[in-house]
Every structure is written in C-alpha cells, then in structure tokens.
KETI-425875 format. One record per residue (C-alpha): residue number from 1; x, y, z. Coordinates in Angstrom, 1 decimal. Layout:
<rec><sedren>NUM</sedren><x>X</x><y>Y</y><z>Z</z></rec>
...
***
This chain:
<rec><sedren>1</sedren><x>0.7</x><y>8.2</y><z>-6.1</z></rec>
<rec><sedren>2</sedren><x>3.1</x><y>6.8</y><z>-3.8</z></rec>
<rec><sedren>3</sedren><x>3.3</x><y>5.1</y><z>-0.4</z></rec>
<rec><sedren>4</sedren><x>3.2</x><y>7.1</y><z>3.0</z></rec>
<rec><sedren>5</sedren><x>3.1</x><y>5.3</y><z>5.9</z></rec>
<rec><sedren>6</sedren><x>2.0</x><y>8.1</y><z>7.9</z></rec>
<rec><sedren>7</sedren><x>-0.7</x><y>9.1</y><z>5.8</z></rec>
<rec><sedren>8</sedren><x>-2.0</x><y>5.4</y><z>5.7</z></rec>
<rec><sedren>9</sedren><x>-2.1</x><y>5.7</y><z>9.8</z></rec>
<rec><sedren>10</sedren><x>-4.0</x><y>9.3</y><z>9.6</z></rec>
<rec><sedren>11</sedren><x>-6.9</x><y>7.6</y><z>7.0</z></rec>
<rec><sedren>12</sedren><x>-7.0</x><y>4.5</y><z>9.3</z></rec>
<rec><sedren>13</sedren><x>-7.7</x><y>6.3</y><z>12.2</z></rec>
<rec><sedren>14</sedren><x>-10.2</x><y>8.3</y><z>10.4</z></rec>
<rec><sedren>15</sedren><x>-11.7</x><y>5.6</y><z>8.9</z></rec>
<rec><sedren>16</sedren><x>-13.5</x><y>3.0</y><z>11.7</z></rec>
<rec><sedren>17</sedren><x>-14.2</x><y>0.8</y><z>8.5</z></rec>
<rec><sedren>18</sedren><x>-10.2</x><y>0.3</y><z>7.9</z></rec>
<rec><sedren>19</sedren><x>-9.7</x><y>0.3</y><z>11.3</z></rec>
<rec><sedren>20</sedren><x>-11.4</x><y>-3.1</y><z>11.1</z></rec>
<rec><sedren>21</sedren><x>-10.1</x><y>-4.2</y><z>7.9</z></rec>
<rec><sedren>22</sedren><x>-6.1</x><y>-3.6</y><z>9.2</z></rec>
<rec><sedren>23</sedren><x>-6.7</x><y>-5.6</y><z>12.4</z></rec>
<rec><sedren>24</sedren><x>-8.3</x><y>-8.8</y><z>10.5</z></rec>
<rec><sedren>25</sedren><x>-5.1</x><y>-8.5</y><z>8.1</z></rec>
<rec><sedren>26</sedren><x>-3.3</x><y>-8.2</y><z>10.7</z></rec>
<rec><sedren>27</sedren><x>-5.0</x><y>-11.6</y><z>12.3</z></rec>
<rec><sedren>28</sedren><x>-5.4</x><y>-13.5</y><z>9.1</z></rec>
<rec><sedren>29</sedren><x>-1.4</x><y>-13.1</y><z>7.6</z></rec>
<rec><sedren>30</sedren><x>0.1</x><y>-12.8</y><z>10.8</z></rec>
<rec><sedren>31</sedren><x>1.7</x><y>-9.6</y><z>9.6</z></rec>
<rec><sedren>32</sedren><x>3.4</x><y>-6.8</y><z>11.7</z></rec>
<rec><sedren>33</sedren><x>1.1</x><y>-3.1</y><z>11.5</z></rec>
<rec><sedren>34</sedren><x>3.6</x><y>-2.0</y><z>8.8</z></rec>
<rec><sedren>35</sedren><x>3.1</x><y>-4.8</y><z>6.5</z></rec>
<rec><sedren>36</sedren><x>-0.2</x><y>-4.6</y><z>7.5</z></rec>
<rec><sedren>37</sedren><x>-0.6</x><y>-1.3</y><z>6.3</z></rec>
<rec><sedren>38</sedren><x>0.9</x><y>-1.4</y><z>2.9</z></rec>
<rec><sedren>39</sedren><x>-1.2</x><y>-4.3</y><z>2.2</z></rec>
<rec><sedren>40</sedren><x>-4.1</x><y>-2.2</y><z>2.9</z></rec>
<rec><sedren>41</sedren><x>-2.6</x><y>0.6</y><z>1.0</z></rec>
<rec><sedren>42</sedren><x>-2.5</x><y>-1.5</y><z>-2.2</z></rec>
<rec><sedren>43</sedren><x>-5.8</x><y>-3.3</y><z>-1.9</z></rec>
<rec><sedren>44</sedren><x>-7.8</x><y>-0.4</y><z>-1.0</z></rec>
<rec><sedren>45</sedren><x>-6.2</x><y>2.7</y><z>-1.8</z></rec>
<rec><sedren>46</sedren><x>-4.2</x><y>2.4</y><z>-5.2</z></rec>
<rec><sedren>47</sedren><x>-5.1</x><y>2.7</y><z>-8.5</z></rec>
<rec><sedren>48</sedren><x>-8.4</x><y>3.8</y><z>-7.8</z></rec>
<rec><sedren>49</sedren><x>-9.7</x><y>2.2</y><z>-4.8</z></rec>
<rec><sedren>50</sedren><x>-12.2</x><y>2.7</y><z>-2.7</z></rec>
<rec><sedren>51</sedren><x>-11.0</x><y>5.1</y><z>-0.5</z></rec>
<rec><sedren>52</sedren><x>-7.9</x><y>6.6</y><z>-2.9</z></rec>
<rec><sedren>53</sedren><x>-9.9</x><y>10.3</y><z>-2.7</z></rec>
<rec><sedren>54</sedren><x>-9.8</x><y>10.5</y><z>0.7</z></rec>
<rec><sedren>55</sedren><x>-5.8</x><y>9.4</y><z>0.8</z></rec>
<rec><sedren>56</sedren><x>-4.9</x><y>12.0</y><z>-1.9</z></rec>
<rec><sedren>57</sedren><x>-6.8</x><y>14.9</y><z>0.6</z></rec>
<rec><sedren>58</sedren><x>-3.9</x><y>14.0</y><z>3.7</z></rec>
***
C-alpha cells in the first residue's frame, strides 16, 4: 500500500476523529499539513492500522 496524499485528505475529511488527531500533530511537531498528513498516514493507516480499511476503499 502506498502513500496518496489525496486520499489521506478524502479519509480526513471523512473521518471527524482524524480530523482532530491531524490538527494536534500539527500543534504538537510544529509540522506543515503535508508532513502532518504522512505522519498520520504511517501511525494510523499502514500496516494494519486502525483505519487502513477505510483508506484501501478511496
């Protein structure tokens, strides 16, 4: 499973509960949305996290 950026933005937006979890990333490293994202991509979507399913459906 690889990386989209765009898909990442679709399940955020679908997903209030990683709606939350991107913007206190985004507080707590001081990151850009981008980096943001990926971070959240690898802690919560890849190799079988919590919301991986509903990633591989976009």
């Amino acid at each position: 499973m690889q990386y989209s950026k765009s898909k990442m933005e679709q399940l955020v937006k679908s997903t209030p509960e990683l709606k939350e979890r991107l913007k206190q990333v985004m507080k707590e490293h001081e990151l850009e949305k981008s980096f943001a994202l990926k971070a959240l991509y690898h802690a919560e979507v890849k190799e079988s996290g919590r919301f991986m399913k509903d990633y591989q459906e976009l």
